[in-house]
C-alpha positions in Angstrom: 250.8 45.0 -42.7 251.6 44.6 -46.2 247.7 43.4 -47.2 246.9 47.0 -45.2 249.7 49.1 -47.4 248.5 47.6 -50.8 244.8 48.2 -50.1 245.2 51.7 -49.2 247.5 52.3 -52.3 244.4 50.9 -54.4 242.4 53.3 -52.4 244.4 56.1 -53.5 244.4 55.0 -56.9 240.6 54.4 -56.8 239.9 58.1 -56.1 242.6 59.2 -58.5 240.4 57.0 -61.2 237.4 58.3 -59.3 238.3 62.0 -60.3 239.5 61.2 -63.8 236.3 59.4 -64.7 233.5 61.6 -63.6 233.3 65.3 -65.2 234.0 68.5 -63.2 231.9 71.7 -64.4 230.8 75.0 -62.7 227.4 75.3 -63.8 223.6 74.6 -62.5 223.4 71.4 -60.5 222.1 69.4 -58.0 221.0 69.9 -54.0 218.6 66.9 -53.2 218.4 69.4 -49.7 219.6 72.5 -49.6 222.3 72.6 -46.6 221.9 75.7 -45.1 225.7 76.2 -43.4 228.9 75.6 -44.7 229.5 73.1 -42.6 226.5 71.1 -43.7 228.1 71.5 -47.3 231.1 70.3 -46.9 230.3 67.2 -44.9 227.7 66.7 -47.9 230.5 66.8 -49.9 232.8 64.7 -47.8 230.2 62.3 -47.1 229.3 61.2 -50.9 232.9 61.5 -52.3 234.0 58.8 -49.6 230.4 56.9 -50.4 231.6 57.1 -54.0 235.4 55.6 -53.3 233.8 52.9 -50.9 231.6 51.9 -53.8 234.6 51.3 -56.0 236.1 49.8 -53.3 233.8 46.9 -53.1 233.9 46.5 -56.9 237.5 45.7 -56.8 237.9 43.9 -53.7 235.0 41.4 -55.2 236.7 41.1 -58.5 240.3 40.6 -56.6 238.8 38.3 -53.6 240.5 41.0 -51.5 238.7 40.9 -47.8 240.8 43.9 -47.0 239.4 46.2 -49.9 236.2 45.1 -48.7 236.1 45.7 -44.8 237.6 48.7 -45.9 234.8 49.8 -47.9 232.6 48.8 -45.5 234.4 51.2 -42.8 233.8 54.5 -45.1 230.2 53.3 -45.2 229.5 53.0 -41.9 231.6 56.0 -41.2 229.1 58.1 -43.8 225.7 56.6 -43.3 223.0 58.0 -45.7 219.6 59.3 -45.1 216.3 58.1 -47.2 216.0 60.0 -50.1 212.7 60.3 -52.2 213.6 61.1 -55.5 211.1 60.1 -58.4 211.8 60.5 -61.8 210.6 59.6 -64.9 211.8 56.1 -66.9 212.0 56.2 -70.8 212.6 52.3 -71.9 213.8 51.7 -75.7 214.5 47.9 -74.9 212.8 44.9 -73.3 212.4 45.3 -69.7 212.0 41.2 -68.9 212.3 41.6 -64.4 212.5 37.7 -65.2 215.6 37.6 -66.9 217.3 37.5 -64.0 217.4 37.7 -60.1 217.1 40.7 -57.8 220.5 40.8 -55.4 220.8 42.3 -52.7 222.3 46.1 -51.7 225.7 46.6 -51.1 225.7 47.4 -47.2 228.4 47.2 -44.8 227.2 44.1 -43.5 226.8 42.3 -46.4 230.3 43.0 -47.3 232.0 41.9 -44.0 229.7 38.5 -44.5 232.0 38.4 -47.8 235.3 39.4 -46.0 234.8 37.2 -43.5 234.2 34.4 -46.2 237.6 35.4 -48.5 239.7 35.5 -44.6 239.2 31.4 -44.5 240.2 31.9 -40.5 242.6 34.4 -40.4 242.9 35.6 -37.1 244.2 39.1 -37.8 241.3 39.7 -40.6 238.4 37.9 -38.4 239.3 40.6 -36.1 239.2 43.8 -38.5 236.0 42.9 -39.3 234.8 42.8 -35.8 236.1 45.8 -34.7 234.3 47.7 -37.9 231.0 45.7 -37.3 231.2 46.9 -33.3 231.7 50.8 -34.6 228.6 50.9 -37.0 227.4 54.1 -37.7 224.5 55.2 -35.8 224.2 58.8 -37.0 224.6 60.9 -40.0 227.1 63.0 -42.1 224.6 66.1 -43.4 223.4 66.4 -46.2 223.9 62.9 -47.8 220.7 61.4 -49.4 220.6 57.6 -50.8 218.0 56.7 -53.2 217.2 52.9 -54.6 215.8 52.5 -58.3 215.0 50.0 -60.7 216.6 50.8 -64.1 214.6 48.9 -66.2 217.2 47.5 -69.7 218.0 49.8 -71.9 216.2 52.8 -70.6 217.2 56.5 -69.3 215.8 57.6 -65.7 215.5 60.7 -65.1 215.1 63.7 -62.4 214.5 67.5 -62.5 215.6 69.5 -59.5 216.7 72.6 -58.2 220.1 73.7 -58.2 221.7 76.2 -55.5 224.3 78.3 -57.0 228.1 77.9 -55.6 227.2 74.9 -53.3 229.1 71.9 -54.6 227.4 68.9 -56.1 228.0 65.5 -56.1 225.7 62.4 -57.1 227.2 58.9 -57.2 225.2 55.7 -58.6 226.0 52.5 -57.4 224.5 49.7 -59.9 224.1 45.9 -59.2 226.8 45.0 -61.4 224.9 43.2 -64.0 225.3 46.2 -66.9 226.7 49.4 -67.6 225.5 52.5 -66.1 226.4 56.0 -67.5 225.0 59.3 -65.8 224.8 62.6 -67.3 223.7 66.3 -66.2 221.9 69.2 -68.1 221.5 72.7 -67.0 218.1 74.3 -67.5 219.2 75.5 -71.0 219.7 71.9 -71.8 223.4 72.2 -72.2 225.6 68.8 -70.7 227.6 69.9 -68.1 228.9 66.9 -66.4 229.2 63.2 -67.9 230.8 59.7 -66.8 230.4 57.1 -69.5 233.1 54.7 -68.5 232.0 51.5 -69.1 231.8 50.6 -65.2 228.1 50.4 -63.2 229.1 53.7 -60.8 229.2 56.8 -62.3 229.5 59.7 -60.8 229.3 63.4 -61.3 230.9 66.0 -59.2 230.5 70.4 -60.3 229.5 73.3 -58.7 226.6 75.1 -59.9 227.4 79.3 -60.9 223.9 80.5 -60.5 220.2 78.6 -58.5 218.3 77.4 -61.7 217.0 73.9 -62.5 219.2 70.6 -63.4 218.5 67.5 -65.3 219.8 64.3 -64.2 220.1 61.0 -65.8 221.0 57.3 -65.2 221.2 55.6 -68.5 221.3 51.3 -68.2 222.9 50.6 -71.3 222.5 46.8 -70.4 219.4 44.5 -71.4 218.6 43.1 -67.7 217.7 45.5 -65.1 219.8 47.1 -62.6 219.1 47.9 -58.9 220.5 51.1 -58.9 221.6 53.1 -55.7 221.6 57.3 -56.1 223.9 58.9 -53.7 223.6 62.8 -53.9 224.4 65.4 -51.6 
């Protein structure tokens, strides 16, 4: 019990770090889709802030060898799911993109990370069956309104995406990079003010506001590394 206590004191600390790290604003921002109830806003909402603390999660369970941050991690996944998104933006490059330079890896999923628990458990019976028991209760459905995108950010270059934003509906967008550089995101109204940032030199930024009037929002993901990183957009 006392591998269970400590990971879900890290959890809570995660989120507290989670909230410090990415900027709050009431201003223009994002809806990937427009929910339509309030129930289909706040599980939107619900559904990407717990995507966003299983994603750093994962990071620290890898770095600590921690199977218990991990299955945990992979838990809030499966518990959110995520539909396809389609979002396409536009790539500005100032360095070298080499796609040689190093090796794609693959997505963080929940399966891939109970492979990884189940590696770190080295036969521990109790852990063995955690991970079982989340692997049997895989999410076959939906939480509304979360949307998951997958894109390459070439080294040293800026993506970005122009949408529409729907006034007093809460926003949240979450990337999750491959771990091979530093990703930073940042938001602009349709005046081109910044009204939400998270430069913390980590690869999963995340912004969270709520937009005052409907107008149009820039987003950006900016690789500040020199290898590309397989970047996953969570937005609600």
């Amino acid at each position: 019990m006392s591998g269970v206590k400590s990971t879900l004191a890290i959890t809570a600390s995660i989120l507290a770090l989670a909230t410090a790290g990415a900027a709050t604003a009431q201003a223009s921002g994002p809806a990937a889709t427009a929910p339509t109830t309030k129930a289909e806003v706040s599980a939107g909402v619900t559904g990407a802030a717990k995507i966003e603390t299983a994603y750093r999660l994962a990071a620290y369970g890898r770095e600590k060898s921690d199977p218990q941050a991990l299955i945990l991690s992979a838990k809030m996944l499966n518990e959110v799911g995520a539909q396809a998104g389609d979002l396409t933006g536009a790539t500005s490059t100032g360095g070298v993109a080499d796609s040689a330079a190093k090796k794609a890896k693959p997505e963080i999923t929940p399966a891939l990370l109970l492979d990884e628990a189940e590696a770190l458990a080295r036969g521990n019976e109790a852990v063995l069956t955690q991970i079982a028991e989340v692997r049997a209760s895989a999410q076959k459905g939906f939480i509304g309104g979360v949307r998951r995108s997958v894109i390459r950010l070439q080294a040293r270059s800026v993506w970005t995406w122009t949408g529409t934003a729907v006034a007093g509906q809460p926003a949240i967008a979450i990337a999750q990079g491959d771990g091979d550089t530093d990703i930073d995101m940042k938001v602009y109204d349709g005046s081109g003010n910044l009204i939400c940032q998270d430069t913390l030199n980590d690869y999963t930024p995340a912004c969270r506001w709520t937009p005052a009037w409907t107008g149009r929002f820039t987003l950006q993901l900016i690789n500040n590394g020199g290898v590309y990183s397989d970047t996953v957009l969570v937005t609600n």
